[in-house]
Steps between C-alpha positions, in 0.01 A plus 500: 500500500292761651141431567385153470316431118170301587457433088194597330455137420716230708774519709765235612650550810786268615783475741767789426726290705443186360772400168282239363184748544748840343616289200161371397373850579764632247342227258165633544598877476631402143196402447209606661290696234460932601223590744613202791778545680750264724601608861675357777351499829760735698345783300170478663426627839296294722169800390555426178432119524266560685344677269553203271320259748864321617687538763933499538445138588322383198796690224739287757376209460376521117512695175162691431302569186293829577284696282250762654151381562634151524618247754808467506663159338756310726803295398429295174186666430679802545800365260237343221305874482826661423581268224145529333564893561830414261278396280618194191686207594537623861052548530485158418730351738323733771192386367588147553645553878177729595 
């Protein structure tokens, strides 16, 4: 993949080894309007989550909303800022959950 996209406005990180996590990532990629982006946690070395505020613990144990200047989101908060990212239907379910 090369070096790891931050997104200029939100990324969602999951778990790459996860199959639940990779085929509602693959829903979201479909998805997810230009300018965020969708990542899985094995592309990120432990500096660059750092440099997100998490740690290899935290993308083990959750998926993770981050967009720069923010704190991160965690788990369904995480899941329910993607979906308003998506923007129709999918914002107001997210909208709902947050």
């Amino acid at each position: 993949m090369g070096a790891p996209y931050f997104g200029a406005m939100g990324t969602l990180i999951y778990d790459g080894e996860c199959g639940l996590c990779t085929k509602s990532a693959k829903w979201v990629r479909n998805r997810l309007p230009a300018g965020h982006a969708i990542a899985p946690s094995q592309d990120y070395s432990d500096a660059d989550l750092a440099a997100m505020g998490l740690t290899r613990d935290d993308v083990e144990r959750a998926a993770w909303w981050y967009v720069p200047g923010d704190p991160p989101a965690e788990g369904a908060e995480a899941i329910s800022k993607t979906l308003v990212a998506i923007g129709g239907r999918s914002a107001v379910i997210g909208k709902l959950m947050w």
